[in-house]
C-alpha positions as CSV (number, residue, x, y, z in Angstrom):
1,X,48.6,58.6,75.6
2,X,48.6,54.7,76.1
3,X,50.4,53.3,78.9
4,X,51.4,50.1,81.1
5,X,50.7,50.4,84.5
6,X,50.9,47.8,87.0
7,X,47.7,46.2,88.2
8,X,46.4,42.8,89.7
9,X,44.0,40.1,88.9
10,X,41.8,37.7,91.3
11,X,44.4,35.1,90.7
12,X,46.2,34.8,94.3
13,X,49.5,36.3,94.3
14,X,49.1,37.3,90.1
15,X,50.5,40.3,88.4
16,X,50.0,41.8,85.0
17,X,51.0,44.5,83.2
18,X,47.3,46.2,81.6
19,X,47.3,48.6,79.0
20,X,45.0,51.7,79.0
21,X,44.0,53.9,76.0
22,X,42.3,57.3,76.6
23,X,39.0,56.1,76.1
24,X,39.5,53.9,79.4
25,X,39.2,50.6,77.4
26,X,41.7,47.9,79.1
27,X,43.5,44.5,78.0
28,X,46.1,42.4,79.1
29,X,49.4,42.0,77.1
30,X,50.7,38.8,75.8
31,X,51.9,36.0,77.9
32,X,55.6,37.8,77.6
33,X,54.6,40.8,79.0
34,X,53.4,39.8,82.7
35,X,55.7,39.8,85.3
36,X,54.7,35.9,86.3
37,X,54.4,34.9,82.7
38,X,50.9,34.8,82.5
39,X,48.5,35.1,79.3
40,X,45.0,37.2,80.0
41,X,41.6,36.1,79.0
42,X,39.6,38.9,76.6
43,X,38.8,41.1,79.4
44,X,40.1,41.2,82.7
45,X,38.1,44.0,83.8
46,X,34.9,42.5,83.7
47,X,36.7,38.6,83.7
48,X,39.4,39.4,85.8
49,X,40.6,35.1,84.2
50,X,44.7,34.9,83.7
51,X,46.1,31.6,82.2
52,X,49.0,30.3,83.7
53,X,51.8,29.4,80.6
54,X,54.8,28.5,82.6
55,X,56.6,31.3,80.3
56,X,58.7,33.5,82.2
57,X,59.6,37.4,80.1
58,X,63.4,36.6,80.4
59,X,62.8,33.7,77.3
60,X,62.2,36.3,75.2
61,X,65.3,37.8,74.2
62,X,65.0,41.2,72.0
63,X,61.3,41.3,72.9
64,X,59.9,45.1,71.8
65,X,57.9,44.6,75.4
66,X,59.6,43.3,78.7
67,X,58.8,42.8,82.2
68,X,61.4,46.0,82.6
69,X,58.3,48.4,81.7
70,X,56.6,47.8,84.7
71,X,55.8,51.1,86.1
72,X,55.0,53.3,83.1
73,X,56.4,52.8,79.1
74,X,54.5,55.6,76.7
75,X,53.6,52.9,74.0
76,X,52.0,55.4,71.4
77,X,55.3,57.2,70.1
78,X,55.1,56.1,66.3
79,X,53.3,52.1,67.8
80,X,50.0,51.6,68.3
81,X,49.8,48.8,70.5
82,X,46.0,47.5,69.9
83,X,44.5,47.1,66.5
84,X,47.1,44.8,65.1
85,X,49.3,42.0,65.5
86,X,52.6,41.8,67.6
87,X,55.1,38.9,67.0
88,X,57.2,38.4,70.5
89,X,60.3,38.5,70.5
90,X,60.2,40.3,67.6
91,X,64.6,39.5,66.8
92,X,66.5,36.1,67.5
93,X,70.3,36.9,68.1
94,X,71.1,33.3,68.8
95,X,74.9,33.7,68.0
96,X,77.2,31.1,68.2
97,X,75.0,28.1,68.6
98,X,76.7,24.4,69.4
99,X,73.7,22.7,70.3
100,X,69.8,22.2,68.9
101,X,67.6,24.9,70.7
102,X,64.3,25.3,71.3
103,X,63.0,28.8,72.0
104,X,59.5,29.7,72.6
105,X,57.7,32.6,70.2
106,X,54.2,34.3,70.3
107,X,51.7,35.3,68.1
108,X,49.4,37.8,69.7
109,X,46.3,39.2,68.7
110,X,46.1,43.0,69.9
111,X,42.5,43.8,68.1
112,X,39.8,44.3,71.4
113,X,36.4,43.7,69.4
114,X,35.1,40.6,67.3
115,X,35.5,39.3,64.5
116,X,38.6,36.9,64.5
117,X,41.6,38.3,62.6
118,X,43.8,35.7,60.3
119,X,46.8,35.0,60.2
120,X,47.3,33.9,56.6
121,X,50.7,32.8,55.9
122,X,54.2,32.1,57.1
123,X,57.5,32.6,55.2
124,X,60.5,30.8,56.7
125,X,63.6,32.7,55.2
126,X,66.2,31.1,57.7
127,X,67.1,28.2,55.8
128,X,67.4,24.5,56.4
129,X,67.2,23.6,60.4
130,X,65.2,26.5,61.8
131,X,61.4,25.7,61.9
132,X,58.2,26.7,64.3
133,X,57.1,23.8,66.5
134,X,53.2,23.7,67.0
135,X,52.9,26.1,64.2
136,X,48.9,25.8,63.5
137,X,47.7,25.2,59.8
138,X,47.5,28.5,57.7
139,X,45.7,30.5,57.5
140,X,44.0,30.2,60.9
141,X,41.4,32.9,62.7
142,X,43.5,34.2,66.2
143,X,40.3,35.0,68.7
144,X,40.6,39.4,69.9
145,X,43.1,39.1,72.5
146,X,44.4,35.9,72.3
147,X,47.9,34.2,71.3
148,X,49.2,31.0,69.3
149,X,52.3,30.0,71.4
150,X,55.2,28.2,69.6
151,X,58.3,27.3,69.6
152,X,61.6,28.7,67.2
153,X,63.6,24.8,67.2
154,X,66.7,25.4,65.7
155,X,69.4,22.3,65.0
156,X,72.6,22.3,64.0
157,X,72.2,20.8,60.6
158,X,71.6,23.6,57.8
159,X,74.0,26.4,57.2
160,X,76.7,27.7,59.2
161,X,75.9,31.4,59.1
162,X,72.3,32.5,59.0
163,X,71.4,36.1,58.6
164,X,67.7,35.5,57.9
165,X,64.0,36.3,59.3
166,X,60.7,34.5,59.5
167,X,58.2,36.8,57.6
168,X,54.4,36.8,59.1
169,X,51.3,38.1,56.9
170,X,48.3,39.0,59.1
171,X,45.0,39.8,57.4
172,X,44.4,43.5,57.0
173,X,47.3,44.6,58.6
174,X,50.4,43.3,56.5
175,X,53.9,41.7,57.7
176,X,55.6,41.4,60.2
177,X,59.6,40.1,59.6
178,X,61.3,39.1,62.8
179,X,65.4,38.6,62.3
180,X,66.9,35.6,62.7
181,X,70.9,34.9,63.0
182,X,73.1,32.8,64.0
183,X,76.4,31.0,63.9
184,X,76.5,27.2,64.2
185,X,79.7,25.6,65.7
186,X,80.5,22.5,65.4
187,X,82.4,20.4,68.8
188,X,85.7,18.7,68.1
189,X,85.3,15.6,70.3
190,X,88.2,13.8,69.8
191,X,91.5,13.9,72.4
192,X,94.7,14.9,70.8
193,X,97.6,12.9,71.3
194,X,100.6,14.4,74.1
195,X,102.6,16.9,72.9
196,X,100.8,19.6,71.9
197,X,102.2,23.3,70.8
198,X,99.4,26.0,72.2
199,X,100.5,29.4,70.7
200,X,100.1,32.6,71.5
201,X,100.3,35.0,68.9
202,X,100.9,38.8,69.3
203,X,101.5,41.4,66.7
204,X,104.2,44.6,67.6
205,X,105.7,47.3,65.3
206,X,109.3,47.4,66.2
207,X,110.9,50.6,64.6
208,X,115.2,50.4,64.9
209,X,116.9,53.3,64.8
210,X,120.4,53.9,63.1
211,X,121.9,53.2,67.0
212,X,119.9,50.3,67.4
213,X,117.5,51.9,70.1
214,X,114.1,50.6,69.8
215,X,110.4,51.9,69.7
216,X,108.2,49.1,70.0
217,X,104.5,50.0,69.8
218,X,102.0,46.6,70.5
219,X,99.4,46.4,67.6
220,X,97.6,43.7,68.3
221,X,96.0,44.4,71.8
222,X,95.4,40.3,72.8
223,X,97.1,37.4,71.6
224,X,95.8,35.2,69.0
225,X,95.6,31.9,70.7
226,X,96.3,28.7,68.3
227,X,96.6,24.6,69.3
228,X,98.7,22.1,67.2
229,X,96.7,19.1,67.8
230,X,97.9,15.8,66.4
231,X,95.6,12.7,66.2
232,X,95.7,8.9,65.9
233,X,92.7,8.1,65.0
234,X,91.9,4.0,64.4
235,X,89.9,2.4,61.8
236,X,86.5,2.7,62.0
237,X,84.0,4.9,63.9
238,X,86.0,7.7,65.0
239,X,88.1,8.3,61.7
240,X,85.1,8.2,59.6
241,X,83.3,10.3,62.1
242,X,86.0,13.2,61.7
243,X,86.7,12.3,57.9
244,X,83.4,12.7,56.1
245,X,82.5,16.0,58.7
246,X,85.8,17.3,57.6
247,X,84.2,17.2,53.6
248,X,81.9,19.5,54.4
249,X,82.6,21.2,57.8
250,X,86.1,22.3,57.4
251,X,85.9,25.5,56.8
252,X,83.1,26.0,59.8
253,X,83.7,27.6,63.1
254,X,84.9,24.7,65.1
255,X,84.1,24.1,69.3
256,X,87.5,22.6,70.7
257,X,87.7,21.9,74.5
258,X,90.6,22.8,76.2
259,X,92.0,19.7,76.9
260,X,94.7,20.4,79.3
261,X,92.5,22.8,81.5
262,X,89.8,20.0,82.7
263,X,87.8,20.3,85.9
264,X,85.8,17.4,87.1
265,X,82.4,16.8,88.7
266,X,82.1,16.3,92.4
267,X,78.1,16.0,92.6
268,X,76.9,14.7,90.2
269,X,74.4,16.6,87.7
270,X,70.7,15.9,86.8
271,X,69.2,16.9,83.4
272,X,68.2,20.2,83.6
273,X,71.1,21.7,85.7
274,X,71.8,25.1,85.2
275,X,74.5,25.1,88.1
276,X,77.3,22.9,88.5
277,X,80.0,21.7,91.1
278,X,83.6,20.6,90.3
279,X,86.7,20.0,92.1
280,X,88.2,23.5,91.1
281,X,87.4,26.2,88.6
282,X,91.5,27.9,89.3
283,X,93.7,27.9,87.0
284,X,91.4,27.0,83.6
285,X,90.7,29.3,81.2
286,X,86.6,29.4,82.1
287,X,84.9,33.0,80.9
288,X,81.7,34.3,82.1
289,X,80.0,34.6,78.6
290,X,82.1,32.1,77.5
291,X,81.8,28.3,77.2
292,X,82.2,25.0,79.1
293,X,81.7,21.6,77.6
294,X,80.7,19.1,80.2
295,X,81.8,15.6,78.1
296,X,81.7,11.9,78.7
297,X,82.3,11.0,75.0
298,X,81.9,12.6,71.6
299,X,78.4,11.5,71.5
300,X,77.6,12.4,75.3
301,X,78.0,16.2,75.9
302,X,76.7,19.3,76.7
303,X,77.8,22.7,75.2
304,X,76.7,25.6,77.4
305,X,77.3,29.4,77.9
306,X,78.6,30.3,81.8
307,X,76.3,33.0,82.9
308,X,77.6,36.7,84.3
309,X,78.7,36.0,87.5
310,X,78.5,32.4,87.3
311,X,81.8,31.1,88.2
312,X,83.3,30.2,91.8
313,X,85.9,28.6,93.2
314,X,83.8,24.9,92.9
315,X,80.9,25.6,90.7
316,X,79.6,26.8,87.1
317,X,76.0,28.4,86.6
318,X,75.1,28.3,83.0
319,X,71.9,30.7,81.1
320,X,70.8,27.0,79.8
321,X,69.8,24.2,81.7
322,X,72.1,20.8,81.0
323,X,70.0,18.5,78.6
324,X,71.8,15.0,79.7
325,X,72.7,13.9,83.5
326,X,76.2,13.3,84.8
327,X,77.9,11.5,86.7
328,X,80.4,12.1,89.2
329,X,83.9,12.4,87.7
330,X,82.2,13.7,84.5
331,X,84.7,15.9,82.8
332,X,84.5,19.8,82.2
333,X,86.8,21.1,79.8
334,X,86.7,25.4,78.6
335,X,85.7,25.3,75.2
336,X,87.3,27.6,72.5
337,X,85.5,28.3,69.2
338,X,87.6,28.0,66.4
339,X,88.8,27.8,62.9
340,X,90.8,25.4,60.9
341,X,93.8,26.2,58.6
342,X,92.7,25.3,54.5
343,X,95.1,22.7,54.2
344,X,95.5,20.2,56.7
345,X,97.9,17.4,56.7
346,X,97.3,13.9,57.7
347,X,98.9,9.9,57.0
348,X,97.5,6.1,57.1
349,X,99.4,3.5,58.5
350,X,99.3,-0.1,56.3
351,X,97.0,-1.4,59.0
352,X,93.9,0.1,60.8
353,X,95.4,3.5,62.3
354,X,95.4,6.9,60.4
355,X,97.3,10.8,61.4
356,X,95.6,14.3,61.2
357,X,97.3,17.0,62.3
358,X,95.0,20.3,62.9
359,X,95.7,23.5,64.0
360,X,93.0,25.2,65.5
361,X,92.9,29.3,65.8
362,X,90.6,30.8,68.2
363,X,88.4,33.1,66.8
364,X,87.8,35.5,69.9
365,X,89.9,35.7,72.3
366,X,89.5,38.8,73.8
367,X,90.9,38.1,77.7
368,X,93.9,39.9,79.3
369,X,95.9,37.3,81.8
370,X,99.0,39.6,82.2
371,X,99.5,38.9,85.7
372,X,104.2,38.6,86.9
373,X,102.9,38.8,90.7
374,X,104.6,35.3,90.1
375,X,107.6,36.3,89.2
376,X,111.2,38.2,90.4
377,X,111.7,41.7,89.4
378,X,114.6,43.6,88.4
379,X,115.4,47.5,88.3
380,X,111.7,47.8,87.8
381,X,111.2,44.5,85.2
382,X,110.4,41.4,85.0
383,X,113.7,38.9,85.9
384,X,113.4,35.8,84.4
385,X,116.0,34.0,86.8
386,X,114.9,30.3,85.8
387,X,114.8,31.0,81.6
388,X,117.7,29.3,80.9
389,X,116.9,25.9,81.4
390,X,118.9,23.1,79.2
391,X,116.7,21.0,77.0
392,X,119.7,19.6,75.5
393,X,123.6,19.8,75.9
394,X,124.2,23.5,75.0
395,X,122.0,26.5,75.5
396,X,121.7,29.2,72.4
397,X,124.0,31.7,72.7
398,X,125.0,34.4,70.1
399,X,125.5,38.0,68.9
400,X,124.5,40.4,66.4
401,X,125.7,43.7,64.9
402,X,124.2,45.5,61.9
403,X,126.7,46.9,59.8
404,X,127.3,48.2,56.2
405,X,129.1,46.5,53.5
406,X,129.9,47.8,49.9
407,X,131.3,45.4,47.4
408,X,131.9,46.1,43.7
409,X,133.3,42.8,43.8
410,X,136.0,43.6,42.5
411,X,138.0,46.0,44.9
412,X,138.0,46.5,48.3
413,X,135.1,46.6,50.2
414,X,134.1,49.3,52.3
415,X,132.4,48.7,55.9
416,X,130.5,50.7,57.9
417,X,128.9,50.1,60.9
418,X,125.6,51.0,62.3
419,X,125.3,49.7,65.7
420,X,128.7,51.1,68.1
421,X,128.0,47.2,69.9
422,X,127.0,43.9,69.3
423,X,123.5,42.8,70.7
424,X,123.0,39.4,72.4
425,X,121.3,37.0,70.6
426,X,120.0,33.7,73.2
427,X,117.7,31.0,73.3
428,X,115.3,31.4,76.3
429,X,113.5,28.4,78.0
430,X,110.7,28.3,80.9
431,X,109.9,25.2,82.0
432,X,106.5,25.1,84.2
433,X,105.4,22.1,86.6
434,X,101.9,22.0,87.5
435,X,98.8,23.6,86.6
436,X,99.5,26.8,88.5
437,X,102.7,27.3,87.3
438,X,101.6,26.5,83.7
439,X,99.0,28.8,84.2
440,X,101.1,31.8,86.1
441,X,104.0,31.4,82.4
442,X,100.5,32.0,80.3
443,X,99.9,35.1,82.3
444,X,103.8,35.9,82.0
445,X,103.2,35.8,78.0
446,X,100.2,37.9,78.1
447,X,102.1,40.2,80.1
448,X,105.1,40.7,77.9
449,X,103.1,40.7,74.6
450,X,105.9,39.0,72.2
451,X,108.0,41.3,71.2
452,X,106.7,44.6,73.3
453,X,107.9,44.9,76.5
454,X,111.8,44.6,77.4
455,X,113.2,42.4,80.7
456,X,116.1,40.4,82.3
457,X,117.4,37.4,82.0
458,X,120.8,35.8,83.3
459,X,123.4,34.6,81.2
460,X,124.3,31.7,83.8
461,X,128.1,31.9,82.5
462,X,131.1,32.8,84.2
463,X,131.3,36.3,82.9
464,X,133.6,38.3,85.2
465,X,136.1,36.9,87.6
466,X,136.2,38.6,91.1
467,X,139.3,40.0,91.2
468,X,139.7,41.0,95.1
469,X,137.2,40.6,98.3
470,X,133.8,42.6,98.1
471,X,133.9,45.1,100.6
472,X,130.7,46.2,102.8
473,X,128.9,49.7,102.3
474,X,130.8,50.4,99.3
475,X,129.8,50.7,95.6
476,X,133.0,49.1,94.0
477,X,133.8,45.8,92.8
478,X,137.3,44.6,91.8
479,X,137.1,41.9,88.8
480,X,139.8,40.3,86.8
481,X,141.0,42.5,83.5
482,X,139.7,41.0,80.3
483,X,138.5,43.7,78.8
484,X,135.5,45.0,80.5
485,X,136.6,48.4,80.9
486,X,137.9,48.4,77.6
487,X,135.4,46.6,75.1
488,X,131.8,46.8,77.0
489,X,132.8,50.5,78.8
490,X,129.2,49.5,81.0
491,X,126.9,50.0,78.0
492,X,123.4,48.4,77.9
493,X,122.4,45.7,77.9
494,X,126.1,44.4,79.5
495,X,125.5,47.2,82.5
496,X,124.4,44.5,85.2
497,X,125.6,42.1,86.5
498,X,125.2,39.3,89.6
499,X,127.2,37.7,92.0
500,X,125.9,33.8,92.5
501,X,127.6,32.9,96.0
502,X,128.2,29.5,96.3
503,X,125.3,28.7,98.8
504,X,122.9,29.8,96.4
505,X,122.5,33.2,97.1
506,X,122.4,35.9,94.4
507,X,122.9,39.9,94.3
508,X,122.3,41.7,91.7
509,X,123.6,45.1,90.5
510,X,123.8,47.9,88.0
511,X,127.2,49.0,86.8
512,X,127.0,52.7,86.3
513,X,130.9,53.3,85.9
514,X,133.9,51.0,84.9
515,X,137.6,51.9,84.8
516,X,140.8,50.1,84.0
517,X,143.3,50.4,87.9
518,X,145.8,48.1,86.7
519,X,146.9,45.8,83.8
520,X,144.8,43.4,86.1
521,X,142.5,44.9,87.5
522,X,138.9,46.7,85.9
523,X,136.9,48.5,88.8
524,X,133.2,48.3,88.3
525,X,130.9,51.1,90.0
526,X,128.1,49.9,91.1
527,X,124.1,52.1,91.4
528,X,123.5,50.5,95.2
529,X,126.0,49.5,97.7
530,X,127.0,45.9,99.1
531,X,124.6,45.0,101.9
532,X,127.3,42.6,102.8
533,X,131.1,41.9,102.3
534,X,132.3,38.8,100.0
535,X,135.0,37.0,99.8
536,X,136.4,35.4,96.4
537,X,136.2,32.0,98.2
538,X,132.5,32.3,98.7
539,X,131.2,33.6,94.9
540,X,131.2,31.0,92.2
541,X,130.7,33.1,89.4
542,X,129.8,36.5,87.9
543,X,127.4,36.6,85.0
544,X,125.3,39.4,82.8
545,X,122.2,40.0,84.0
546,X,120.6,41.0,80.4
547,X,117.8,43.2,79.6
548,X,116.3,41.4,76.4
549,X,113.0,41.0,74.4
550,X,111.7,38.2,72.8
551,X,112.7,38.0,68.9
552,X,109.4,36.6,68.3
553,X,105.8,37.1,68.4
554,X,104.7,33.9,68.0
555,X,105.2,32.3,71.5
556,X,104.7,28.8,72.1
557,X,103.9,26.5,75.2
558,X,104.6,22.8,74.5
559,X,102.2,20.4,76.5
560,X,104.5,17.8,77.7
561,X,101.4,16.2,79.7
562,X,98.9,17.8,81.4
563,X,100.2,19.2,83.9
564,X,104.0,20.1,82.3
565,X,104.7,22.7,79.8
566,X,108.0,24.7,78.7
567,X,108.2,27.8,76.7
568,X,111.1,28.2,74.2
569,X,111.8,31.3,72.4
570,X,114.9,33.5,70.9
571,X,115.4,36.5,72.5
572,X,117.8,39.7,71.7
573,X,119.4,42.3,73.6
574,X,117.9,45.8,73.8
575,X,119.1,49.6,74.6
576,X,116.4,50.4,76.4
């Protein structure tokens, strides 16, 4: 049996990984293999020579041989190591690629004994943009034991999707393919003009029954996340920049920062930063494994991938170094990969100015943000006690019933209903001031899931009139006679209700019994009793506390500036 075992060379402070077969016969694996990323002479037994390469095993991603075999790794089941030729890595999974890279690749000779072996001939079957830098003249004689160190330089001009391989033919021992893929992204540079829509799209099966009950089953397990970006672009650079790209690069995956979720530099970065420092990192949508975009212009930017574990409060480490420097007050935005919609709309003005409107759809977005440690509860829900707010005279108010109509047309029609009670139908709107609280309504979204989950919301009308003085420790409450007791008879979703005192304070309640006491009087049970005694005087109105879900899956957050955002969204009464 061959295996790696752990040995050292005269080279102060030096370790290699040697390979020994069972005739005793050593040599040194290639550069990739050593755990200081070091490339061995012919013999180090008798030589004991390493060559320092600066390459370190973690560049080689997918490599059949890592630095993690350092004790023992049997090398003989169905490979045999020496004898032939070894191509490391031997994969490139490069994925979703938004900037040139360059990626080093050995050749490496595994035969022990003269003569020379050649490597004859290289096939590049990845397409336009992905070529071997320092790539010797073929066919070329590799020396027993020695490599040809490259690099893999891919750019981002050629094809968007590459599923291809570079194909190596060695001398007497045949190919080798190494797989090469990758996506290539293309960034969106250009600042949208203020509003913007972000939406957040869910997908739930709601099943009605004859009663109107509900089952609601959430199909779609995170939201698709969508911008509606409109641009004024002037004459010149930047509209032909974004034109001509669009002719061929529409239907491309697309990198869009987040524009309303930017962080800033507080020290500023050299080339060749893998960690940075901003003034906060709360509160933006930044992912470990996921993008940042550190940007001064739409020719000035880096694209980069956070590492696992690479985000604090105040800085960013990235798995790539930074390629320009920054300044101070440099911007860093999230950055969401994307796709565009197959028509997109656009205008010229007579004079030097031109329109696009884009909507860009993320293409993973794979995050759960459901977080209402923000919010007010209510028997066990959320209670959406600000989601009312005006945003013009009236606030949307209706009902609906499903019922049965037959019609010949021509006699008279028979009804039937389905539902025993009408359902309220309402407008909802959540207005959010800074980036916390637009941040904090997000998580609310992710937490309700469009139309999934049921919760409460105020009417803010005057829907009951106290009738007589709320008396302490008991579970009754006197209002005015207007038909309550005869028309709602405390069925969902009218059984709550709360008092609004007029200093502000609210208490709310669920009615579990109402009667008619008088021709003036209904008398409301309620499930708790008063903490406190009321007076008439002192409560400005009784409303509905309603438990509704949104009517919508597709929620939207308009981007009033950066830091203010609303959500509007109809909403409908449920029997949960």
């Amino acid at each position: 049996m061959t295996t790696f075992t752990q040995g050292s060379s005269s080279s102060a402070g030096v370790t290699a990984l040697y390979a020994t077969d069972p005739q005793g016969s050593m040599g040194v694996l290639p550069a990739t293999n050593a755990y200081q990323g070091y490339t061995a002479a012919p013999d180090p037994v008798s030589s004991g020579v390493l060559v320092d390469t600066g390459l370190d095993a973690s560049t080689y991603p997918g490599s059949v041989f890592t630095a993690a075999a350092a004790e023992e790794v049997d090398i003989t089941s169905g490979l045999d190591f020496f004898e032939d030729f070894h191509v490391v890595p031997r994969a490139f999974e490069l994925g979703q690629l938004l900037s040139a890279q360059s990626l080093p690749i050995e050749v490496f000779n595994a035969h022990r004994r003269l003569p020379a072996r050649e490597w004859t001939s290289l096939t590049n079957n990845a397409g336009a943009g992905v070529s071997l830098g320092g790539q010797p003249s073929l066919p070329v004689d590799v020396d027993p034991l020695y490599s040809v160190e490259m690099t893999l330089d891919v750019s981002l001009a050629g094809d968007p999707i590459v599923v291809g391989d570079l194909t190596f033919v060695f001398s007497g021992v045949g190919a080798i393919v190494v797989p090469v893929t990758l996506q290539r992204i293309v960034l969106f540079g250009v600042r949208p003009e203020l509003p913007f829509v972000e939406a957040l799209r869910f997908l739930t099966d709601v099943r009605t029954s004859k009663d109107g009950s509900e089952k609601r089953h959430r199909v779609r397990t995170y939201p698709r996340q969508a911008w509606q970006h409109r641009f004024l672009l002037e004459e010149g650079a930047e509209a032909q920049r974004i034109e001509l790209a669009m002719i061929e690069y529409q239907s491309r995956t697309w990198g869009l920062p987040v524009w309303d979720e930017d962080s800033a530099l507080t020290v500023a970065a050299a080339a060749g930063a893998t960690t940075i420092t901003v003034n906060a990192t709360a509160y933006r949508d930044f992912r470990e494994d996921g993008f940042a975009v550190i940007f001064t212009d739409a020719e000035t930017f880096d694209v980069l991938e956070i590492d696992t574990g690479g985000i604090t409060s105040t800085t960013l480490t990235f798995t790539s170094p930074t390629v320009n420097a920054y300044a101070v007050g440099t911007e860093v935005f999230p950055l969401a990969t994307c796709r565009l919609e197959e028509s997109l709309t656009g205008g010229r003005y007579p004079v030097n100015l031109r329109t696009r409107s884009i909507e860009f759809t993320s293409i993973y977005n794979a995050v759960d943000l459901a977080d209402l440690s923000a919010f007010n509860s209510f028997n066990g829900r959320l209670f959406l006690d600000n989601g009312n707010s005006a945003l013009s005279a009236t606030v949307g108010f209706g009902s609906r019933q499903r019922f049965v109509v037959i019609d010949g047309e021509t006699g008279e029609p028979y009804l039937d209903r389905m539902e025993d009670r009408a359902k309220p139908d309402l407008q909802v709107t959540v207005r959010a001031f800074g980036r916390q609280a637009k941040w904090e309504l997000r998580q609310l979204i992710h937490a309700i899931g469009g139309r999934h989950l049921s919760w409460y919301v105020p009417t803010d009308a005057e829907d009951l009139e106290l009738a007589a003085d709320v008396v302490n420790a008991t579970s009754t409450i006197d209002v005015v006679a207007r038909g309550y007791a005869q028309f709602v008879r405390h069925r969902k979703p009218y059984n709550a209700i709360r008092l609004v005192l007029t200093d502000g304070t609210t208490v709310e309640r669920l009615v579990t019994n109402s009667e008619s006491v008088s021709l003036t009087v209904d008398r409301l049970t309620v499930s708790t009793p008063w903490s406190a005694g009321y007076a008439v005087a002192d409560v400005a109105r009784i409303d509905f506390v309603l438990r509704v879900r949104f009517d919508t899956d597709d929620l939207k957050l308009r981007h009033v500036t950066g830091d203010r955002a609303y959500l509007v969204a109809p909403a409908v009464g449920v029997f949960d």
